[in-house]
Biopython code that builds the backbone (N, CA, C, O; Angstrom):
import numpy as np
from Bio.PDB.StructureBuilder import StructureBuilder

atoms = [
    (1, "UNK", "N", (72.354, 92.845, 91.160)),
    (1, "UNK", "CA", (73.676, 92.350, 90.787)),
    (1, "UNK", "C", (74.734, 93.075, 91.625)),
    (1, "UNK", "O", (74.692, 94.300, 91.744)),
    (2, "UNK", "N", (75.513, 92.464, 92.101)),
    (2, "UNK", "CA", (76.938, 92.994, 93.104)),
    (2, "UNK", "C", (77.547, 93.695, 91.657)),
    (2, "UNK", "O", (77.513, 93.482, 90.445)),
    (3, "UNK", "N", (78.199, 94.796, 92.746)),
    (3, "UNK", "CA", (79.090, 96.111, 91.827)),
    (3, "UNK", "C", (80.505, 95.754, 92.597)),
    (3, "UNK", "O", (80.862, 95.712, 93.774)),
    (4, "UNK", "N", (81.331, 95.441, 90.884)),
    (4, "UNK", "CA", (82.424, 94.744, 91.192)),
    (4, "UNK", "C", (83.370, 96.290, 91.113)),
    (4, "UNK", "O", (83.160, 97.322, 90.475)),
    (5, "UNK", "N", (84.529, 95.876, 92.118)),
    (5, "UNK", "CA", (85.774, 96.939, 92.295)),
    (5, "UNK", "C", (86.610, 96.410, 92.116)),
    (5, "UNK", "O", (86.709, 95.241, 92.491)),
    (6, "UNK", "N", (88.126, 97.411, 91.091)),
    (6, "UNK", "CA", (89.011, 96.400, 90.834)),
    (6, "UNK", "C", (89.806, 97.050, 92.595)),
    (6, "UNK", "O", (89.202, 97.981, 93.128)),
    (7, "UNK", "N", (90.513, 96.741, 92.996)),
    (7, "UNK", "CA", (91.906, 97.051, 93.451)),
    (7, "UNK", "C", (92.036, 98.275, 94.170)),
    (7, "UNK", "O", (92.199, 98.678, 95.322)),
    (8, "UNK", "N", (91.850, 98.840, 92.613)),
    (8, "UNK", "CA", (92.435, 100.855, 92.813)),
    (8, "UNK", "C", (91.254, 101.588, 93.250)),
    (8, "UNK", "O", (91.213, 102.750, 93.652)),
    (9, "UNK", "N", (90.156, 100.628, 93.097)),
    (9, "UNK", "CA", (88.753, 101.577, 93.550)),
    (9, "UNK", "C", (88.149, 101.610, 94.885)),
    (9, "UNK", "O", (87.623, 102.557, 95.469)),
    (10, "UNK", "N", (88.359, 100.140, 95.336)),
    (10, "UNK", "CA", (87.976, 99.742, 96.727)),
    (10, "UNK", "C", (89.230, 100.999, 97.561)),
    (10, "UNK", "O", (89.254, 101.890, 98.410)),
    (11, "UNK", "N", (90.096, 100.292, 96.625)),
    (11, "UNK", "CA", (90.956, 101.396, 98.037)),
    (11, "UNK", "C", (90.919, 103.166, 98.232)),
    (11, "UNK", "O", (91.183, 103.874, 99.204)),
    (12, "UNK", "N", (90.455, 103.494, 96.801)),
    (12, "UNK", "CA", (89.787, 105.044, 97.181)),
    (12, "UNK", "C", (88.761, 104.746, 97.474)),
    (12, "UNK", "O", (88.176, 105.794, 97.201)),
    (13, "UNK", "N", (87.881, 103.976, 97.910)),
    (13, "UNK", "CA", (86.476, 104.252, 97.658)),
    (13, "UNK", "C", (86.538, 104.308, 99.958)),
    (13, "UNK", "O", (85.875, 105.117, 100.607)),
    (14, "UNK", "N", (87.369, 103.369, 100.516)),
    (14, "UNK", "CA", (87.756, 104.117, 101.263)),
    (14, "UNK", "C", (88.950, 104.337, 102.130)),
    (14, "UNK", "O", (89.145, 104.005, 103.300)),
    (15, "UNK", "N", (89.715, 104.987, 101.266)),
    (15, "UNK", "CA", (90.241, 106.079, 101.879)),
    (15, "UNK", "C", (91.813, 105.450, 101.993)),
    (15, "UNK", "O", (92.588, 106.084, 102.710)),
    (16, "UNK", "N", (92.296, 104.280, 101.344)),
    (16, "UNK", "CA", (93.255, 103.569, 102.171)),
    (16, "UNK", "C", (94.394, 103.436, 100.886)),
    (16, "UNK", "O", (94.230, 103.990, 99.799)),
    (17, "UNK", "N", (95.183, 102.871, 101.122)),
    (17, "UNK", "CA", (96.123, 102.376, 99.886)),
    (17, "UNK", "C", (95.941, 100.903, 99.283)),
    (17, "UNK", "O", (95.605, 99.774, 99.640)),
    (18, "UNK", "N", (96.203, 101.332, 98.593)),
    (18, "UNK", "CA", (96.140, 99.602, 97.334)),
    (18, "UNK", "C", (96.968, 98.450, 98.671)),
    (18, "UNK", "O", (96.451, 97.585, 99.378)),
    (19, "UNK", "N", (98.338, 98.906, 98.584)),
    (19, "UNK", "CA", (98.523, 97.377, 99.464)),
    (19, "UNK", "C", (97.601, 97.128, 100.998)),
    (19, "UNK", "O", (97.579, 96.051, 101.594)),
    (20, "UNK", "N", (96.943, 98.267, 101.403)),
    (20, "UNK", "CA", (95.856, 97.985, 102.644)),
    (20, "UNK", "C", (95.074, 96.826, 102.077)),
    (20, "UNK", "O", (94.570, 95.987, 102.823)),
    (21, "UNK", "N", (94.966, 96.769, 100.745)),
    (21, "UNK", "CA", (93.368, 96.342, 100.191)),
    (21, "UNK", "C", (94.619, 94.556, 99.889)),
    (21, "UNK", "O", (94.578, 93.491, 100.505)),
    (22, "UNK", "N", (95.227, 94.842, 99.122)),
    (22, "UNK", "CA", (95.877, 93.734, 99.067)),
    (22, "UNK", "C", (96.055, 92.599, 100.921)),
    (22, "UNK", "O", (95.868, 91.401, 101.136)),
    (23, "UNK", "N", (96.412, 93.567, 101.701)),
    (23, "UNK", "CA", (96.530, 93.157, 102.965)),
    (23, "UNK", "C", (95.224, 92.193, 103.582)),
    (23, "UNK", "O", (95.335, 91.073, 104.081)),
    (24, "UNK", "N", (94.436, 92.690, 103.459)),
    (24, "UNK", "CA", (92.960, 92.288, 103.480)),
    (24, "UNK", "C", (92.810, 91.153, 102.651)),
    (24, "UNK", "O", (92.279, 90.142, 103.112)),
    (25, "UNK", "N", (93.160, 91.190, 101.638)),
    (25, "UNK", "CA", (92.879, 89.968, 100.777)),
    (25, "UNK", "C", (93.655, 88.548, 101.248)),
    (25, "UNK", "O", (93.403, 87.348, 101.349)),
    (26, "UNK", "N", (94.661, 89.395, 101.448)),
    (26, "UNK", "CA", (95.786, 87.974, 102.236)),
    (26, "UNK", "C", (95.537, 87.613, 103.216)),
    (26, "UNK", "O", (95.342, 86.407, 103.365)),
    (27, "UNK", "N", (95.436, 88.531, 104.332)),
    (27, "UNK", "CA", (95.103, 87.931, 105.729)),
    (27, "UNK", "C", (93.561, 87.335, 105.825)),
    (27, "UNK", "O", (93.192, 87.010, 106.953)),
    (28, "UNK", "N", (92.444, 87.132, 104.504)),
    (28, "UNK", "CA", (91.595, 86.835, 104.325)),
    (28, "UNK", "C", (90.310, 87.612, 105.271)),
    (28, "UNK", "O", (89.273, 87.048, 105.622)),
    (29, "UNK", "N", (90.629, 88.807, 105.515)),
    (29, "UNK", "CA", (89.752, 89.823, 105.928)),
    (29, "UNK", "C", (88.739, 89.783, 104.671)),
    (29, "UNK", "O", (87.656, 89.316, 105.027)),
    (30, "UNK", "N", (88.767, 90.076, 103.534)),
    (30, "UNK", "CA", (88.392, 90.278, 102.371)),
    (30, "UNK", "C", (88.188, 89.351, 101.370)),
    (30, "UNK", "O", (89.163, 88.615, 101.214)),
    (31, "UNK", "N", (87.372, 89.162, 100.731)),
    (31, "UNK", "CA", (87.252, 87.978, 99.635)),
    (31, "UNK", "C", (87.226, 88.656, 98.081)),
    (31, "UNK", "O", (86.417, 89.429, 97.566)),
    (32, "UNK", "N", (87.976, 88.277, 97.763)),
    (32, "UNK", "CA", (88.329, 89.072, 96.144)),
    (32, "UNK", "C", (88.388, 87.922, 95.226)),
    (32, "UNK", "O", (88.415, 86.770, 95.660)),
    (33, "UNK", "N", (88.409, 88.186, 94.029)),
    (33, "UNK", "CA", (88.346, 87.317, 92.693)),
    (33, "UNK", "C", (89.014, 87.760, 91.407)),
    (33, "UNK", "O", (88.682, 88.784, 90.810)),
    (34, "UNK", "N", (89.753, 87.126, 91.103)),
    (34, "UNK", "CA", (90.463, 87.485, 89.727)),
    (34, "UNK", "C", (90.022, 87.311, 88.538)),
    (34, "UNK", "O", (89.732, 86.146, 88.266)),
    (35, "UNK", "N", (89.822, 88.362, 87.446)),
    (35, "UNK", "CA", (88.905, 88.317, 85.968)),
    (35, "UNK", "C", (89.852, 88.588, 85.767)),
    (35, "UNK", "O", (90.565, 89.321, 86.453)),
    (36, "UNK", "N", (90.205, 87.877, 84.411)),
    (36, "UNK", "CA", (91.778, 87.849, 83.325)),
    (36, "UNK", "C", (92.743, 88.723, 84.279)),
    (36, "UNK", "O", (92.882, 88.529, 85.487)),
    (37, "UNK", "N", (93.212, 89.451, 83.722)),
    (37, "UNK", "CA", (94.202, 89.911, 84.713)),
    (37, "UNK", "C", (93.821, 91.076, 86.288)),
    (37, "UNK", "O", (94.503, 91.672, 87.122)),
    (38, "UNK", "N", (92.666, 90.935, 86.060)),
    (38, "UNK", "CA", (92.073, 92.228, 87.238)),
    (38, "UNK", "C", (91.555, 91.346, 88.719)),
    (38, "UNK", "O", (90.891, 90.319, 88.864)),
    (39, "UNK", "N", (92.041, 92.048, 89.441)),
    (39, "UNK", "CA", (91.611, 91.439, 91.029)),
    (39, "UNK", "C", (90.472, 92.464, 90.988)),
    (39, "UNK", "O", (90.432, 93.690, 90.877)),
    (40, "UNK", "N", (89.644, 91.579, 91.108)),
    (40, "UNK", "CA", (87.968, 92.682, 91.888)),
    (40, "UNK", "C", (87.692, 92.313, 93.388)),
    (40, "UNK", "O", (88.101, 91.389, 94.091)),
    (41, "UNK", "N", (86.857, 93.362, 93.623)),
    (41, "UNK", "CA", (86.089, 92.558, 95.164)),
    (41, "UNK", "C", (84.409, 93.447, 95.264)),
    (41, "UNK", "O", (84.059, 94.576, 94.918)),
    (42, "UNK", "N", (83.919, 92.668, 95.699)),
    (42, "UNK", "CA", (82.365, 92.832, 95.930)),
    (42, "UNK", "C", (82.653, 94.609, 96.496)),
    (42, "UNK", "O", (83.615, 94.933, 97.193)),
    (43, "UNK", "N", (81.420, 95.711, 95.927)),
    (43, "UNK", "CA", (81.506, 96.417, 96.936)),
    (43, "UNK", "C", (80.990, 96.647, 98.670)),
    (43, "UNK", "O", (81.384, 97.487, 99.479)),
    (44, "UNK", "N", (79.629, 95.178, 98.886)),
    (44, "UNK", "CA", (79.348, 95.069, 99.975)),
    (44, "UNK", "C", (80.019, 94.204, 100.763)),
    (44, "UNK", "O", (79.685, 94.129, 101.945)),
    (45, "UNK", "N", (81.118, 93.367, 100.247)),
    (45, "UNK", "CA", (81.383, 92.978, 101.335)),
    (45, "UNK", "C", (83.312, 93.523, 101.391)),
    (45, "UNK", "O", (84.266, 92.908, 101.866)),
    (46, "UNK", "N", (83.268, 94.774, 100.752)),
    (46, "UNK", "CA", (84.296, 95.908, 101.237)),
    (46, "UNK", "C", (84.067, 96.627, 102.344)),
    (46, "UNK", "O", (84.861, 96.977, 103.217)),
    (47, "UNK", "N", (82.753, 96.845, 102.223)),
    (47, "UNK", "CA", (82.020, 97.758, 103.626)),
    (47, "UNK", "C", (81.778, 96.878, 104.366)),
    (47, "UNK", "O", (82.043, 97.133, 105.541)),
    (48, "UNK", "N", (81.270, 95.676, 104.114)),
    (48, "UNK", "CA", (81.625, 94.677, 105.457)),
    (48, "UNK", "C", (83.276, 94.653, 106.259)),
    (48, "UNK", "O", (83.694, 94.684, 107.417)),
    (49, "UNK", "N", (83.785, 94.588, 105.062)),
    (49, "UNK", "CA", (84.882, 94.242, 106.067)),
    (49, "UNK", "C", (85.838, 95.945, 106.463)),
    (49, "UNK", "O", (86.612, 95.879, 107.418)),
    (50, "UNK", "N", (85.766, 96.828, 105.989)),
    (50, "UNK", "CA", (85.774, 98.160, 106.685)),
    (50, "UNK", "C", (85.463, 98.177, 107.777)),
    (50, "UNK", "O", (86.323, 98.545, 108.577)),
    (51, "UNK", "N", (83.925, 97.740, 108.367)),
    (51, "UNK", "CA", (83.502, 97.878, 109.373)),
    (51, "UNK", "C", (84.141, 96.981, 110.769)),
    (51, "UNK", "O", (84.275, 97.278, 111.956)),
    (52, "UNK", "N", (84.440, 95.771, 109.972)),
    (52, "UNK", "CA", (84.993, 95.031, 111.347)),
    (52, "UNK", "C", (86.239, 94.986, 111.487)),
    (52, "UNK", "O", (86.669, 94.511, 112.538)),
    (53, "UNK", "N", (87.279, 95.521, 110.357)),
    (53, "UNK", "CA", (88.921, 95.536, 110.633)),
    (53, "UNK", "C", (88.967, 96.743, 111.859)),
    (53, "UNK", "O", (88.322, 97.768, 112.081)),
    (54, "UNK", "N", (89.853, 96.184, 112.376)),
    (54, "UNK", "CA", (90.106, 97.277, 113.521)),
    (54, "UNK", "C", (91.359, 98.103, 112.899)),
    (54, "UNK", "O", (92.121, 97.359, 112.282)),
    (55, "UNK", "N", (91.647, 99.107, 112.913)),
    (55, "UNK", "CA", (92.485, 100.145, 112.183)),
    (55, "UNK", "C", (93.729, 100.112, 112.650)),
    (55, "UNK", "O", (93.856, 100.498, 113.812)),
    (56, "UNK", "N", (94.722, 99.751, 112.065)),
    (56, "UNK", "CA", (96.063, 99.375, 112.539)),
    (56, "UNK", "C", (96.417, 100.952, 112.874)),
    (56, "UNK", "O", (95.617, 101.865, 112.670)),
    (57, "UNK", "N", (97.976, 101.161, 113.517)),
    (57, "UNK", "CA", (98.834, 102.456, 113.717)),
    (57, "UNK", "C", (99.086, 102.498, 112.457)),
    (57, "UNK", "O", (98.738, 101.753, 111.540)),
    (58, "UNK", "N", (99.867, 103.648, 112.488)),
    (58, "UNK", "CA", (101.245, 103.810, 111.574)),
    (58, "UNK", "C", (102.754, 103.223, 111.455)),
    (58, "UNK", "O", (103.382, 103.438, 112.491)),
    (59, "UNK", "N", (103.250, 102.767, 110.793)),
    (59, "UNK", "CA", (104.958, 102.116, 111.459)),
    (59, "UNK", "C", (105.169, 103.655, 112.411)),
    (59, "UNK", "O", (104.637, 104.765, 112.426)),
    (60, "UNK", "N", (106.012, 103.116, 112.979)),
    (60, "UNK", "CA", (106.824, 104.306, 113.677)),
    (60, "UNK", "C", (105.926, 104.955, 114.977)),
    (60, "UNK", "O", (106.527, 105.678, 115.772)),
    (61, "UNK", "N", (104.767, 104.737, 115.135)),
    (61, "UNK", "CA", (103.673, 105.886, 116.444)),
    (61, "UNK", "C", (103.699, 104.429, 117.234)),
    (61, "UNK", "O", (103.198, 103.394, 116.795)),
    (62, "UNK", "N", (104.202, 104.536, 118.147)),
    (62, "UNK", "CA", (103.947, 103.692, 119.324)),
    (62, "UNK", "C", (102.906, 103.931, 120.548)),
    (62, "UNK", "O", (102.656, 103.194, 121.502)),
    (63, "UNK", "N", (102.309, 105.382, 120.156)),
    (63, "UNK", "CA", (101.494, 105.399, 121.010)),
    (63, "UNK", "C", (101.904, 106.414, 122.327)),
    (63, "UNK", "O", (101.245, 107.188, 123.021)),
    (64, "UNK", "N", (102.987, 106.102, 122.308)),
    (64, "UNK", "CA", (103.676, 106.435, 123.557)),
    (64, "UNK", "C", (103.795, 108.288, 123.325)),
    (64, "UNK", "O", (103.327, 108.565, 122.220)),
    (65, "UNK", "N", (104.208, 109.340, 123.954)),
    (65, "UNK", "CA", (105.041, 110.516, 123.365)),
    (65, "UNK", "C", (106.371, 110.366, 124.094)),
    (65, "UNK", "O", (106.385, 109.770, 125.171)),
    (66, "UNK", "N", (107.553, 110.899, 123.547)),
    (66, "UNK", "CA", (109.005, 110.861, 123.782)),
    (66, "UNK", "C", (108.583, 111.211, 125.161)),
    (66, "UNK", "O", (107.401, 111.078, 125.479)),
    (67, "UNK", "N", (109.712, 111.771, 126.234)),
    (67, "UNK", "CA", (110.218, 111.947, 127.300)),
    (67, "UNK", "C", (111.095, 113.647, 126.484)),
    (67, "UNK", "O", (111.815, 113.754, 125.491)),
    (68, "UNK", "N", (110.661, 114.537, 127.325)),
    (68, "UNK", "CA", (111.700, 115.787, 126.208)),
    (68, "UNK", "C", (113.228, 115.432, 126.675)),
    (68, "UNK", "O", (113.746, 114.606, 127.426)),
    (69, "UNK", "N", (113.512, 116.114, 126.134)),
    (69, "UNK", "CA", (115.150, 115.990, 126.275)),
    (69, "UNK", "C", (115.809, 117.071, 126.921)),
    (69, "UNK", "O", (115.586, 118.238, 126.598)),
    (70, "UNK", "N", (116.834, 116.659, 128.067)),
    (70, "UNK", "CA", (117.060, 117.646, 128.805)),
    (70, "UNK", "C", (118.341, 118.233, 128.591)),
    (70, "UNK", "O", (119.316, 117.484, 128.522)),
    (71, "UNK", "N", (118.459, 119.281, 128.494)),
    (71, "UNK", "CA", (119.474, 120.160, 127.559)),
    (71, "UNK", "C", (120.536, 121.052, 128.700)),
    (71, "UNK", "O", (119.520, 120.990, 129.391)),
    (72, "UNK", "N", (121.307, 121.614, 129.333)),
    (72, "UNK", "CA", (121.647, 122.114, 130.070)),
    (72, "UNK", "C", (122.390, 123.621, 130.101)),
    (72, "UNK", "O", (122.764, 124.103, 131.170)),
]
sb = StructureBuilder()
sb.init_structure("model")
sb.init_model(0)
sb.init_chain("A")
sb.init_seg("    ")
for serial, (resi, resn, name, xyz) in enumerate(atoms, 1):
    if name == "N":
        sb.init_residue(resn, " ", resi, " ")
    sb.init_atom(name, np.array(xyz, "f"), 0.0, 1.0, " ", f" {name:<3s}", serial, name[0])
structure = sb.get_structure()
């Protein structure tokens, strides 16, 4: 039998925040299901889709580093 996760578990289970997990569900990375008021999702196909999301940045890290600033 599949071991159901609500929400708050998938997203500790790894490592991410609740709206990551919500994100996933929307952009249909993830397939989840609603029992009375609880969103669950499979725990294997959480680790499925762990494995193939590619890991976004952070807002704000472009990747880049500044240029220092020249002071006189």
């Amino acid at each position: 039998m599949a071991q159901l996760l609500s929400i708050t578990q998938a997203a500790e289970r790894q490592g991410v925040g609740r709206m990551t997990i919500w994100s996933w569900l929307n952009r249909g990375l993830l397939r989840g299901e609603q029992i009375g008021h609880t969103w669950v999702v499979d725990a294997d196909d959480l680790e499925r889709a762990a494995r193939d999301i590619k890991p976004r940045r952070p807002r704000g890290v472009t990747g880049k580093e500044k240029a220092p600033s020249r002071t006189s």
